[in-house]
C-alpha positions as a printed Julia matrix, in Angstrom:
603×3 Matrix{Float64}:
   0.5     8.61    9.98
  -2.51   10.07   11.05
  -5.33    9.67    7.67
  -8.38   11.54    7.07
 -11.71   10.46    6.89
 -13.74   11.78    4.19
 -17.51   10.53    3.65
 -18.81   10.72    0.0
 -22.14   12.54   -0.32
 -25.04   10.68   -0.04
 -27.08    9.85   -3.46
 -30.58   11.25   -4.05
 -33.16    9.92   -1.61
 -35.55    9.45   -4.35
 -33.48    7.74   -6.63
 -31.8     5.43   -3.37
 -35.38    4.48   -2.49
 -36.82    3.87   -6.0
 -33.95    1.41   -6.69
 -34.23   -0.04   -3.24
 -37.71   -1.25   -4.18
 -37.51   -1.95   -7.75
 -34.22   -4.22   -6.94
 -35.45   -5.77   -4.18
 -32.03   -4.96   -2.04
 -31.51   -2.79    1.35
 -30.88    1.27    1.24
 -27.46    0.52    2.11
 -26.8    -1.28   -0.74
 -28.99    0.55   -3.15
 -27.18    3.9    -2.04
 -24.02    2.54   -3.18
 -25.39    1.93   -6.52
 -26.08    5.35   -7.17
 -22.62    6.32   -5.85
 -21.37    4.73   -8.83
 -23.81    6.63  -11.06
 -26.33    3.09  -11.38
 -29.8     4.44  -11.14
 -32.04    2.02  -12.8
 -32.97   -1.49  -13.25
 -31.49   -1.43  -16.48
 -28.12   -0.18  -15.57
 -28.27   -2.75  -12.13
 -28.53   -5.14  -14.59
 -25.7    -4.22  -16.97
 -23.66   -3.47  -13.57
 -24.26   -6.79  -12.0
 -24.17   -8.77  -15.38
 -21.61   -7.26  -17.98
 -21.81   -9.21  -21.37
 -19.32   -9.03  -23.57
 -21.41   -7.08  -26.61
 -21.84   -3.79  -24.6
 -17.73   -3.81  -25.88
 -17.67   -0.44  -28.02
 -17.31   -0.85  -32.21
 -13.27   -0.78  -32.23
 -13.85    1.71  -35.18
 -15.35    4.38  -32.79
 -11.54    5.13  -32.65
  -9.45    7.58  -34.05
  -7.58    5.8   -37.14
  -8.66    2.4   -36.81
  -9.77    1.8   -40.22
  -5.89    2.83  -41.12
  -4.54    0.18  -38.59
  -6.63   -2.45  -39.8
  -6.19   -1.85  -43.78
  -2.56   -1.58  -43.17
  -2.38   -4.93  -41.32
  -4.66   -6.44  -43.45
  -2.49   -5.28  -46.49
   0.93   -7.13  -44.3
  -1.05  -10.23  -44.11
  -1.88  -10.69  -47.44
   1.56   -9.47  -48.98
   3.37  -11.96  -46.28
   5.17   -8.74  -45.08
   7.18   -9.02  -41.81
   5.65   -8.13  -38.89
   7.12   -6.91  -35.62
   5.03   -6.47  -32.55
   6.66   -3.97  -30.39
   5.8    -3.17  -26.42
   7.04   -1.44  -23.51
   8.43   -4.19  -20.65
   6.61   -3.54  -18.35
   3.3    -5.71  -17.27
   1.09   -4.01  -19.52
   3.28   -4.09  -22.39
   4.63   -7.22  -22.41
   0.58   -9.06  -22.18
  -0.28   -6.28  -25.22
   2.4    -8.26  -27.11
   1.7   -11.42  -26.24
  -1.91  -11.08  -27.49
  -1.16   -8.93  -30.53
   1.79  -11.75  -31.25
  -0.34  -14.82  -30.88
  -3.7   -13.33  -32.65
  -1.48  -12.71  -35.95
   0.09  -16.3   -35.4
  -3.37  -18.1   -34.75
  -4.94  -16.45  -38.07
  -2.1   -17.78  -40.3
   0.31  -14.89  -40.27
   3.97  -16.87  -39.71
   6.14  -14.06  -40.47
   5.45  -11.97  -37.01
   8.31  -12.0   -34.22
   7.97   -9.55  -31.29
  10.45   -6.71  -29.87
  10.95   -5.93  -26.12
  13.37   -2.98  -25.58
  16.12   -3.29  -22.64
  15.38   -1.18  -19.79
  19.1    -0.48  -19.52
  20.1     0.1   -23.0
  17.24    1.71  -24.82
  15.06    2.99  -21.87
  11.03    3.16  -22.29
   8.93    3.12  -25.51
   9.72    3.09  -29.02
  13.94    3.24  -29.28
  16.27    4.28  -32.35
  17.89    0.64  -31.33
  14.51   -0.73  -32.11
  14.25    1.25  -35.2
  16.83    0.12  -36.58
  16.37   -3.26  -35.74
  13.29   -3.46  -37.44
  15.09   -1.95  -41.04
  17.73   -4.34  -40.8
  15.82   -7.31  -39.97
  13.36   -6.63  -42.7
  10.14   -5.7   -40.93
   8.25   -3.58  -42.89
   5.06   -3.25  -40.48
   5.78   -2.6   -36.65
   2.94   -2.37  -34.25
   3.86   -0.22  -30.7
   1.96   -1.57  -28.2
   1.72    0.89  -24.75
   4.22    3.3   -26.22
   5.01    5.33  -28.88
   2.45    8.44  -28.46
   5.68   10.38  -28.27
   8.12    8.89  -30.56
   8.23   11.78  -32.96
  11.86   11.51  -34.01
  11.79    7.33  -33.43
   8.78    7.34  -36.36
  10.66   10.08  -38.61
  13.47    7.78  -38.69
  11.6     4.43  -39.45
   9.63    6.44  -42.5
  13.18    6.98  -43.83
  13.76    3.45  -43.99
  10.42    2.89  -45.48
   9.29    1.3   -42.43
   5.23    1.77  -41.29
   4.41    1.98  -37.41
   1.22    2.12  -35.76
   0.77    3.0   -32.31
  -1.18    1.74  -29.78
  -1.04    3.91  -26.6
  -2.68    4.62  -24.03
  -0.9     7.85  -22.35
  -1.0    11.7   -23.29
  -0.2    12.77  -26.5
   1.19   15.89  -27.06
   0.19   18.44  -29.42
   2.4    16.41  -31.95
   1.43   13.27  -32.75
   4.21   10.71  -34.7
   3.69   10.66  -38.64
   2.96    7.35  -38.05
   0.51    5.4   -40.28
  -2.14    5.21  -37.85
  -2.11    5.85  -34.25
  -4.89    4.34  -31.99
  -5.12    6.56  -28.67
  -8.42    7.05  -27.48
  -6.81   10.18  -25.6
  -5.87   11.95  -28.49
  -8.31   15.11  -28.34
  -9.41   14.39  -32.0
 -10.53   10.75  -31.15
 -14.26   10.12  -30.21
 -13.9     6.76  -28.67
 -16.52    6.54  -26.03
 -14.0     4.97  -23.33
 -11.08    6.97  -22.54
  -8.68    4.78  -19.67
  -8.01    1.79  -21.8
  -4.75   -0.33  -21.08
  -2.06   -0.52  -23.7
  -3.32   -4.04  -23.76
  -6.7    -2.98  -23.98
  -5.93   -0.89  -27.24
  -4.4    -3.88  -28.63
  -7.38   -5.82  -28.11
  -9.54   -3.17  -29.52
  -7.03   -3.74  -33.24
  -7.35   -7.56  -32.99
 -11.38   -7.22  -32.3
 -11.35   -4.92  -35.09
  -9.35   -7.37  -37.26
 -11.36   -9.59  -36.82
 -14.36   -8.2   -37.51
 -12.98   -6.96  -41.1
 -12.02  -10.58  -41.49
 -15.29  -12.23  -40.49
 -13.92  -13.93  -37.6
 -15.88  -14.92  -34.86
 -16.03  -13.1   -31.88
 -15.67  -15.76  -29.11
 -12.0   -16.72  -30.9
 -11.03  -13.5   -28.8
 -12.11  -14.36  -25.17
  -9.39  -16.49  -25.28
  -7.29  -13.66  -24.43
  -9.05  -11.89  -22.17
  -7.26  -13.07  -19.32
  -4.1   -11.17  -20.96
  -6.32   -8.07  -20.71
  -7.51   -8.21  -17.12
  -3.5    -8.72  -15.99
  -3.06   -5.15  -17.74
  -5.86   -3.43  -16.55
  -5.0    -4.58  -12.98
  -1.28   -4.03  -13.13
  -1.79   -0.49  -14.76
  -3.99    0.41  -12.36
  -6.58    1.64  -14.9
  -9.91    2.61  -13.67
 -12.05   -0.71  -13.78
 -14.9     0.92  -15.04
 -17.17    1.09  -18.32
 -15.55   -1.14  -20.8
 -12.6    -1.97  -18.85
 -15.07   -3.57  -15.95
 -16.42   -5.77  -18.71
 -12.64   -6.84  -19.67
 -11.73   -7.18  -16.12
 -15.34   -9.34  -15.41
 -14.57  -12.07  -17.97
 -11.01  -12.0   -18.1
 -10.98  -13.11  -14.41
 -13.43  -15.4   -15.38
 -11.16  -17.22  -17.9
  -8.11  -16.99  -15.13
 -10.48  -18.86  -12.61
 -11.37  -21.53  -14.85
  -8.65  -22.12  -16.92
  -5.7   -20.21  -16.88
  -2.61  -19.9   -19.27
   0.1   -22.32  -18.52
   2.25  -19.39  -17.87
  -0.39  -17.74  -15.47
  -0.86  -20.97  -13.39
   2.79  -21.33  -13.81
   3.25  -17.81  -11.77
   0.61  -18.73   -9.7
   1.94  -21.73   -8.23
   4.73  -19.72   -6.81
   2.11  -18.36   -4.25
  -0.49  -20.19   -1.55
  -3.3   -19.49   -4.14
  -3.37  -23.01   -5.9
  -3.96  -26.15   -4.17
  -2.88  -29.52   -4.64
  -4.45  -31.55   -7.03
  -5.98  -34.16   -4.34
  -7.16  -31.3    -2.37
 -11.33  -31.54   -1.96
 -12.08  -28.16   -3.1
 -13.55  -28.05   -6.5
 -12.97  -25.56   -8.76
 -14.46  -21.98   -8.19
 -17.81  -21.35   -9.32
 -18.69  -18.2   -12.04
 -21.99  -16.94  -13.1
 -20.97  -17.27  -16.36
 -18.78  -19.35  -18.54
 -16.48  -18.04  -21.56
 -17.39  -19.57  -24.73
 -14.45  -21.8   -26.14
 -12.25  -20.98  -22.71
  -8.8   -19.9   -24.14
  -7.52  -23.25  -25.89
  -5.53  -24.92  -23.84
  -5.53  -28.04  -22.59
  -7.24  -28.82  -19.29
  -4.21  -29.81  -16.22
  -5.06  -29.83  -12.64
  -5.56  -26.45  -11.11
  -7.42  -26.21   -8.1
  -7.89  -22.39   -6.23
  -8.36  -22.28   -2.8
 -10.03  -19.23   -3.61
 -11.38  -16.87   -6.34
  -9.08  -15.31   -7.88
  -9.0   -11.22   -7.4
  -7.75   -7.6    -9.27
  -6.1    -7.91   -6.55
  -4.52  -10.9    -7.17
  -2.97   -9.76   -9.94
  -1.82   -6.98   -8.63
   0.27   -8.21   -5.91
   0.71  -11.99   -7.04
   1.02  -12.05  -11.0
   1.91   -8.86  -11.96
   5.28   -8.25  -10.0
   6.48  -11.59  -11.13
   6.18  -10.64  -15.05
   7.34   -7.33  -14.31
  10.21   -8.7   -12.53
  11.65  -10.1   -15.81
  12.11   -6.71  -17.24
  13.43   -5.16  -13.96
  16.46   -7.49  -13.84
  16.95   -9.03  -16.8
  14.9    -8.78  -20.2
  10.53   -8.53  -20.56
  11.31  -10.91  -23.47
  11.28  -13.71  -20.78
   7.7   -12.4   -19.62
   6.45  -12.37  -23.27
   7.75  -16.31  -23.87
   5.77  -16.95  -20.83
   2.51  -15.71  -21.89
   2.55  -17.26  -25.4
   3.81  -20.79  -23.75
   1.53  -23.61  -25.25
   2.53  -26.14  -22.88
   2.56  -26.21  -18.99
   6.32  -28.19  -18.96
   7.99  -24.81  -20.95
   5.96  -22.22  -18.97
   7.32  -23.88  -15.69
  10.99  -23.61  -16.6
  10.72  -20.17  -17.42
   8.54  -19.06  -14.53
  11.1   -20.53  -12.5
  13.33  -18.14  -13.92
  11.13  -15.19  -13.49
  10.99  -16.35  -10.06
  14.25  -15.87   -9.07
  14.02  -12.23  -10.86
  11.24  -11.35   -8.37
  13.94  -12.96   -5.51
  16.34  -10.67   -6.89
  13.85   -7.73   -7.59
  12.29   -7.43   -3.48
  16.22   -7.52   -2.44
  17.14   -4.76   -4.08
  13.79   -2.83   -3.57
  15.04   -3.86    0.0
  18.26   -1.93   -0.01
  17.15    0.47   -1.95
  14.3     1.59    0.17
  16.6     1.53    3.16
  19.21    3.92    1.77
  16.55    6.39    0.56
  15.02    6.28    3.85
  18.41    7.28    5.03
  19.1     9.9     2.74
  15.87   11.42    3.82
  16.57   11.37    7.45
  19.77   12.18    6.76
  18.77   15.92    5.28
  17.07   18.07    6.44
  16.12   19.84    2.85
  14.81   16.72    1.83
  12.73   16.49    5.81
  11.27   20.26    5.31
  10.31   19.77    1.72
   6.78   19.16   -0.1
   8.24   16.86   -2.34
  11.11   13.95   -2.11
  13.32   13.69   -4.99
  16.41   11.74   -4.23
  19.33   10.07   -6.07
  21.45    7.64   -6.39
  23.68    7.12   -9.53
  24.22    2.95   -8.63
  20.77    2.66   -8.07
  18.83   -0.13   -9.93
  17.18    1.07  -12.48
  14.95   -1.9   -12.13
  13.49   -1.05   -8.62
  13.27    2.8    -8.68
   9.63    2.97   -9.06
   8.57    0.4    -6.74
  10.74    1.99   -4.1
   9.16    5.69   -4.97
   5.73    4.21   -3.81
   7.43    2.41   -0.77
   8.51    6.4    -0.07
   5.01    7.67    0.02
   3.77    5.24    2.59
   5.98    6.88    4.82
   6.77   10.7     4.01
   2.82   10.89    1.94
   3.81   13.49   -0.95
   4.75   13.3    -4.69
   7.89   11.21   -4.77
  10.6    11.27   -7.8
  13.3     8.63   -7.42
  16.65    8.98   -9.94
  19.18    7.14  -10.58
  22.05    6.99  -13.73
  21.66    5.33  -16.86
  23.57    5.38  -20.3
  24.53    9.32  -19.08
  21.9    10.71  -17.94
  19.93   10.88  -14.55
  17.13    8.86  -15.28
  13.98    8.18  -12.64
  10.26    7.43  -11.96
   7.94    9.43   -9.95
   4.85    8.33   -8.04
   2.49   10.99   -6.37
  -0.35   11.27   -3.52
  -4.28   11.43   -4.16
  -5.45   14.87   -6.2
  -1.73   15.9    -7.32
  -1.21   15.35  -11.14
   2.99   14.95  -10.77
   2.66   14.47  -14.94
   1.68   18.14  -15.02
   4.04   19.31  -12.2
   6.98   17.3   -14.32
   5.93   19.26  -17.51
   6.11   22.28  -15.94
  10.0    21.17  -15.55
   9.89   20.01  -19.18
  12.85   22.27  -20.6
  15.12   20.62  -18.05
  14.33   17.31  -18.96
  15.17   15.37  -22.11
  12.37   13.12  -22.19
   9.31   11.94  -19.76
   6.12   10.59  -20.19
   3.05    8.62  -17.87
   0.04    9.56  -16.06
  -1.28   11.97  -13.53
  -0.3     9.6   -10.35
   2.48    8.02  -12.56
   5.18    8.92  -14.6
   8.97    8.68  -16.23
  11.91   11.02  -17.1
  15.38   11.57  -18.11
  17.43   14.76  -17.94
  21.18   15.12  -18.03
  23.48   15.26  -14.71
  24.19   18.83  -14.97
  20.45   19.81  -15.16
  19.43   17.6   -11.65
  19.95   20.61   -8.7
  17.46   22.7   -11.32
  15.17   20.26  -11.58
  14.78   19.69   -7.7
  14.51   22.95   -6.64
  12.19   23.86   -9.85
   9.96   20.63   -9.32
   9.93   21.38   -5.71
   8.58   25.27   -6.25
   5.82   23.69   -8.65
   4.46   21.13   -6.36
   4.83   23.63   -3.18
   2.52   26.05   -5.05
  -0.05   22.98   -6.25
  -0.54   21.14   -2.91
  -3.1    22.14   -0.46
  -3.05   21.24    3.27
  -5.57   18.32    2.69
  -3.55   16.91    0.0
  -0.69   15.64    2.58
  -2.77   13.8     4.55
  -3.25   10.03    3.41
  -7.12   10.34    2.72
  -9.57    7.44    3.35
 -12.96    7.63    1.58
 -15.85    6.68    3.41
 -18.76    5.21    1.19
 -21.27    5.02    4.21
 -21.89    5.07    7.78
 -23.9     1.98    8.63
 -24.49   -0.27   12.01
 -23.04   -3.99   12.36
 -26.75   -4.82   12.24
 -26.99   -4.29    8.71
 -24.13   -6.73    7.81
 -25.69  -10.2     7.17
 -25.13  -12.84    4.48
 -27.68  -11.74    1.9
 -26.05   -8.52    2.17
 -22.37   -9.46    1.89
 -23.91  -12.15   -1.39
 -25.1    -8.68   -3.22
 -21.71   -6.63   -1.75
 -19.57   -9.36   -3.58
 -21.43   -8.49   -7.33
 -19.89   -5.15   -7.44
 -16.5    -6.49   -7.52
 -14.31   -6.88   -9.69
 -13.14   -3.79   -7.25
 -10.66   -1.09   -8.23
 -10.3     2.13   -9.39
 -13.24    3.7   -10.49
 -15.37    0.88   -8.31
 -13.46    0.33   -5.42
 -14.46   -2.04   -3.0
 -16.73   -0.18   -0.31
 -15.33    1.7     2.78
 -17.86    1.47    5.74
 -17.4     3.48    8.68
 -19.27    1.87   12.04
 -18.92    4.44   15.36
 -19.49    3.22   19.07
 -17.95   -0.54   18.61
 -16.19   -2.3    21.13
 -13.83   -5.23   21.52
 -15.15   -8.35   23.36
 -12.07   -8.64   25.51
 -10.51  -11.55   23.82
  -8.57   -9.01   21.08
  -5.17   -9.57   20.75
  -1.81   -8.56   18.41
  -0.83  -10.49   16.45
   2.2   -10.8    13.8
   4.0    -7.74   14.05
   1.95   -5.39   15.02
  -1.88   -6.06   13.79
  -5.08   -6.36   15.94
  -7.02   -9.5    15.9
 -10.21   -8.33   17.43
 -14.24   -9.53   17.54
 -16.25   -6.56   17.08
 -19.5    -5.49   18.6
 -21.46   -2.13   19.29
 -21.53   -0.89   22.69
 -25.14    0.21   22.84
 -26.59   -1.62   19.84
 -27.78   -5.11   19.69
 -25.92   -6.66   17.04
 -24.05  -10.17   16.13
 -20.16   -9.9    16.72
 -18.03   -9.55   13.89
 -14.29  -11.24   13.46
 -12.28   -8.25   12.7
  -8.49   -7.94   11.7
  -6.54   -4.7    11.55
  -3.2    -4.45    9.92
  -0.37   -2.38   11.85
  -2.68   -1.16   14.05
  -1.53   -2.43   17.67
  -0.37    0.76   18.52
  -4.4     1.23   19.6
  -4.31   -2.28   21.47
  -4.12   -0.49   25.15
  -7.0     1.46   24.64
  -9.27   -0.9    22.62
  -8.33   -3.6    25.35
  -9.9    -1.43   28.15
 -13.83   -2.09   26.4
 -14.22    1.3    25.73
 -15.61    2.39   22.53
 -13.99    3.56   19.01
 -14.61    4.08   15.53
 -13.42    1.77   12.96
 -13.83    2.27    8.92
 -13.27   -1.26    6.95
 -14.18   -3.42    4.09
 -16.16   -6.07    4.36
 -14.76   -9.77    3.38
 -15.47  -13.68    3.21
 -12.35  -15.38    5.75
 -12.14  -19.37    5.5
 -10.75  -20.93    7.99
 -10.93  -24.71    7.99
 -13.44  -25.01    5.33
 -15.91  -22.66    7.03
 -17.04  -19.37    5.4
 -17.65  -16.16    7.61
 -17.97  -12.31    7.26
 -14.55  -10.47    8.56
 -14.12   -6.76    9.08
 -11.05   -5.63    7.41
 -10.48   -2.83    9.16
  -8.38    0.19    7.54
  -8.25    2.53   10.31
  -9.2     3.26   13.73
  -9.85    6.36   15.56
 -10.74    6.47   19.18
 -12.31    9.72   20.35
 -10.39   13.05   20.92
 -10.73   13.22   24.69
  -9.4     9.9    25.21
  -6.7    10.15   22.49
């Protein structure tokens, strides 16, 4: 699929140059401090060295003093307490910190809710509800979920049962009549930060908790690690507070994680062996109090990413609540000892096992039903259904969609009676919008602007395609349907060297909002030794062809298709990230390169 390359603008020479000097660092470097709106010394130094009291007063938001007195008021009357969450990644960490918070400060009489995908479907259920009357819980707290759950909240205030909600998507203009509800999206609240996690809202009520109970601080960081899994897995934008979250609570993971974190992590090539010779990894700083536990040996091979948790940690808990129950995630998290968290992340194992097969076949027959029609070819949009399609995998296989036919993607499939689905969209397309615009032929939906659920009944589903398809036809423009890549700067290899790539690794961690830098590098040639390798990427050793410079190790993924040309020595253009390879305990810069173009007239 051909991609476009876009170039950001370039920051103000004045500013690039004053920085340059006062820092002490290259143009190149200074100029992509300014891209991310860092200007000063001052803010350099807050960028390159987050501390954990530039966190925002947790009563900057919207009903927090409600939240608090109300728990506070539980805690003291030894009322029952459930903490309630969504199952997905983000939910299930928001209740295992919530959970274990109210254990650690005495409160006994807390258990914790995860609804069944299957049963009750997303967010705050009447199941749930009624759970919670019957099993004497007069205090639930909703944790990534409940912004919505007008009629849910009606019905618990009948049974004399108080919610408060802590969410992190849209509201509507409704809010529930809940006793307090902590969303720092709600147009009313002032909270300086806006994109916090679910998780990240339940941190904010324990920090606040805390504070009204004069508890130290540094008892939190324990559960920052909780926090950075969220942010990661939601794919929040890892900036402002959520980059000091994200900062530490990778910290904690590299030092010392969970037993049920290590215990995920030892399913992959991250950890190794205990008599290995590499020590453990090195941080600038080091979390007061680490998180409690005891210490067991856990040697990386590596420091530990966001991106680790994306693709390593967070499909495995989310796995639990795709096949069988997020309850198994939450035990997990709040495991004390290494011996339980093993048995049950052997478990949540074989749910991921289980989980990739079916994304497997399900990818495969949507694929086929694409191909197959040639409505669903010509259209701007894919929307296709199944009715014995897992519920489990539908999202995961709506962004496997969009790697190959690039627009905003809705995947359905049956559930309890109704046609039931998650959508997934492209770069500048809000598909929360374009499903509200469907919103009388739905019976519920919720999410974000690239993300988002919804339910409508059987006989509504032709509407809905051809009225969701007329929406996003009239939103998209031209550019939009062409996978973008954005381009921080042009540079030479010459400028690559390793006080530059030291620097280049501060800005992490990367992700949205601060993702890692996109160089683009025209005129470079292979040194004749390239080769493919796996099934079809480019192992290459990059040089320019009229520019002294030092060769660079370079590996492109699925990009062999360019491998006749490039293996001629003639020259091309090559945008990439910049990365640290080991390779027998040696250290050495690698080009990770994202795309290649070669020019027009050769092409």
């Amino acid at each position: 699929m051909q991609k476009r390359w876009v170039l950001k603008e370039r920051g103000n020479p004045e500013k690039v140059a004053a920085l340059s000097a006062e820092l002490g660092i290259g143009p190149v470097l200074a100029e992509l401090l300014v891209q991310r709106d860092v200007n000063t010394f001052e803010e350099a130094k807050d960028f390159f060295r987050p501390t954990l009291d530039q966190l925002h007063d947790p009563f900057l938001m919207k009903d927090m003093d409600k939240a608090v007195e109300r728990v506070l008021i539980a805690i003291d009357n030894k009322e029952k307490i459930l903490v309630y969450g969504d199952y997905d990644v983000d939910g299930t960490t928001a209740v295992s910190l919530v959970y274990t918070f109210l254990r650690e400060i005495g409160h006994d009489a807390v258990d914790y809710y995860i609804p069944d995908r299957y049963s009750e479907g997303y967010g705050i259920s009447f199941k749930g509800v009624d759970f919670a009357h019957e099993e004497g819980f007069s205090l639930v707290i909703a944790l990534d979920c409940g912004i919505k759950a007008i009629e849910k909240i009606k019905k618990a205030n009948e049974y004399g049962v108080d919610f408060i909600i802590c969410d992190h998507h849209r509201p509507d203009d409704q809010l529930p009549e809940a006793v307090a509800v902590l969303d720092a999206k709600r147009p009313d609240c002032n909270y300086p930060f806006k994109e916090l996690s679910g998780c990240g809202v339940g941190f904010k009520l324990i920090q606040a908790i805390a504070s009204s109970k004069n508890i130290p601080f540094t008892i939190l960081n324990k559960y920052l690690d909780l926090v950075v899994v969220s942010i990661a897995s939601d794919i929040v934008p890892i900036t402002g507070e959520n980059r000091i979250l994200a900062y530490f609570g990778l910290q904690l993971i590299n030092q010392n994680p969970r037993p049920g974190f290590e215990a995920i992590l030892r399913y992959s090539n991250i950890i190794r062996k205990p008599e290995g010779t590499y020590i453990s990894v090195p941080t600038p700083q080091t979390i007061p109090n680490g998180n409690g536990f005891d210490d067991f040996p856990c040697i990386f091979n590596r420091e530990l990413t966001i991106s680790d948790m994306v693709f390593l940690v967070g499909p495995r808990i989310n796995a639990a609540g795709r096949i069988e129950s997020g309850r198994n995630s939450v035990k997990l998290l709040v495991c004390a000892t290494h011996e339980e968290a093993d048995t049950i992340a052997q478990q949540i194992n074989d749910f991921n096992t289980t989980r990739r097969d079916l994304d497997a076949i399900t990818t495969d027959m949507a694929m086929d039903a694409i191909k197959s029609d040639a409505r669903l070819r010509d259209a701007c949009s894919t929307v296709v259904y199944h009715q014995d399609w897992h519920k489990g995998v539908i999202g995961i296989v709506a962004s496997r969609l969009i790697e190959t036919y690039y627009r905003p993607t809705i995947v359905l499939t049956q559930s309890n009676g109704l046609v039931t689905g998650s959508a997934r969209s492209i770069k500048d397309f809000d598909i929360y919008d374009a499903i509200d615009e469907c919103s009388e032929l739905l019976e519920h939906f919720g999410g974000h602007k690239y993300a988002a659920g919804l339910s409508m009944k059987p006989e509504n589903l032709e509407a809905f395609i051809e009225k969701f398809e007329g929406v996003v036809k009239k939103g998209l423009t031209e550019d939009m349907l062409s996978p973008e890549v954005e381009i921080d700067l042009k540079i030479n290899l010459n400028e690559i060297g390793p006080r530059f790539y030291k620097v280049l690794k501060q800005f992490a961690p990367f992700g949205p909002g601060n993702m890692s830098p996109v160089f683009q590098t025209d005129g470079v040639i292979d040194n004749g030794y390239g080769r493919i390798v796996g099934k079809n990427h480019l192992k290459l050793t990059i040089g320019h062809h009229e520019i002294a410079s030092a060769p660079f190790a370079a590996i492109a993924f699925q990009q062999g298709d360019h491998f006749n040309y490039i293996s001629q020595g003639k020259p091309f253009s090559i945008c990439y990230h910049i990365e640290e390879n080991e390779w027998n305990n040696q250290k050495s810069i690698q080009l990770n390169i994202k795309d290649i173009k070669i020019p027009v007239k050769e092409g």
